[in-house]
N, C-alpha and C positions, 0 to 999 in steps of 0.2 A: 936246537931242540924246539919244537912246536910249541907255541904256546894253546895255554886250553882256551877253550871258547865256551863262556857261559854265553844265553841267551839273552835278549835286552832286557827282559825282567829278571833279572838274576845281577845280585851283586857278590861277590865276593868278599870277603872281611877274616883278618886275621886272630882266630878266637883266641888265642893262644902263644904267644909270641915265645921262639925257641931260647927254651934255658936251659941247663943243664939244675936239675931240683934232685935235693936230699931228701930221704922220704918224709914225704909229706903232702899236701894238699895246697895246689895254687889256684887263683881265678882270673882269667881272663876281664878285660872292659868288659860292663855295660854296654847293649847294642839295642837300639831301638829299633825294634821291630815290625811295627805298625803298620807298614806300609808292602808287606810280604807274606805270603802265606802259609810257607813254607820253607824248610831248611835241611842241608844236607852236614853233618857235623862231619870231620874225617880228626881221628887221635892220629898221633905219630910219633913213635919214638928212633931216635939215633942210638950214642953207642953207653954202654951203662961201662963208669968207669972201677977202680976197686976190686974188679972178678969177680963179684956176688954167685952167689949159688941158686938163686931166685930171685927174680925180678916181676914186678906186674904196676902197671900205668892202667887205669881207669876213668876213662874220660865218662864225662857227663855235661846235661845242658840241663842250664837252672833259670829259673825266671822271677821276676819281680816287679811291682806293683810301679815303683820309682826309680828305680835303678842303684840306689842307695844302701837298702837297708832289706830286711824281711824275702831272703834268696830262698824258692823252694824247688825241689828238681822237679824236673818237666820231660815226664816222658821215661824209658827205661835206658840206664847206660849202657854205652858201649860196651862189646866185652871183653873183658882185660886182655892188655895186648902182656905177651909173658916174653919174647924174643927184642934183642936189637935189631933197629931199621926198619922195622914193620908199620902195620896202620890196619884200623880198624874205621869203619864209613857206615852210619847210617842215616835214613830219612827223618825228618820229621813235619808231623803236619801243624802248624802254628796255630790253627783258629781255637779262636778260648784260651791259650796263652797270654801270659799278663803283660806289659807293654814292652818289659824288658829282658832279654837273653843274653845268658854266659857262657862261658865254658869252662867247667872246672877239671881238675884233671889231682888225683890220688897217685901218690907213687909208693911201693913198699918195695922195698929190697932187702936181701938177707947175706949179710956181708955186702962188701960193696961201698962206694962211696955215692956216688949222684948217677941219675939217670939223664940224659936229652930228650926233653919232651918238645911238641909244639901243634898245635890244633888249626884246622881253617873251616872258617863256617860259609858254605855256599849258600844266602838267602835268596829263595826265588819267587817268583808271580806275585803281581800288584795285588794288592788286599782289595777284593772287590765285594760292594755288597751286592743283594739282590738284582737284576734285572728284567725288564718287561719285557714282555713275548711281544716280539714285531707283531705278529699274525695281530694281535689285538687291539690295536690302533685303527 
């Protein structure tokens, strides 16, 4: 199998380490984000155990000041993945985000016992400030 190829400003980081969760709400690490300008979130879920009759994973990315404490989301979630084995991927743009990103991730099930979840956050492009126009030197 090929491996992917991010770009040299682009890191990859695992938002969301694969568990099998009962419904409910987990969070991924703290990632410091400083140094990227952007981010690509992807949810994913495997197989929901139990037979439920409904199932939905709701991924989201939240942000914070220190990475500690005071988590607010950032940006609009994902939309609930309702199938096994599926994924859900979108952009986001970092600037103005607070120094720290998550990934949380909601599970509800109706019947059922635990879902497999597991998230990856592609950070990309060096956080650059302003630059001076050659021509004006």
């Amino acid at each position: 199998m090929p491996q992917a190829h991010l770009p040299e400003s682009a890191l990859g980081k695992l938002g969301l380490e694969p568990q099998d969760i009962v419904p409910s709400t987990v969070e991924g690490p703290a990632i410091d984000r400083t140094q990227f300008r952007a981010c690509k979130l992807t949810g994913m879920t495997g197989l929901a155990t139990g037979g439920p009759s409904a199932q939905s994973a709701t991924f989201k990315l939240e942000q914070s000041a220190d990475g500690v404490g005071g988590w607010t989301d950032f940006g609009d979630a994902l939309t609930a993945i309702t199938a096994d084995s599926s994924e859900q991927a979108q952009n986001f743009d970092l600037l103005g985000a607070d120094k720290f990103i998550r990934v949380s991730c909601t599970v509800a099930l109706t019947g059922g016992t635990s879902l497999l979840v597991a998230a990856a956050l592609d950070l990309m492009g060096p956080q650059v400030g302003p630059t001076a126009d050659p021509s004006s030197t």
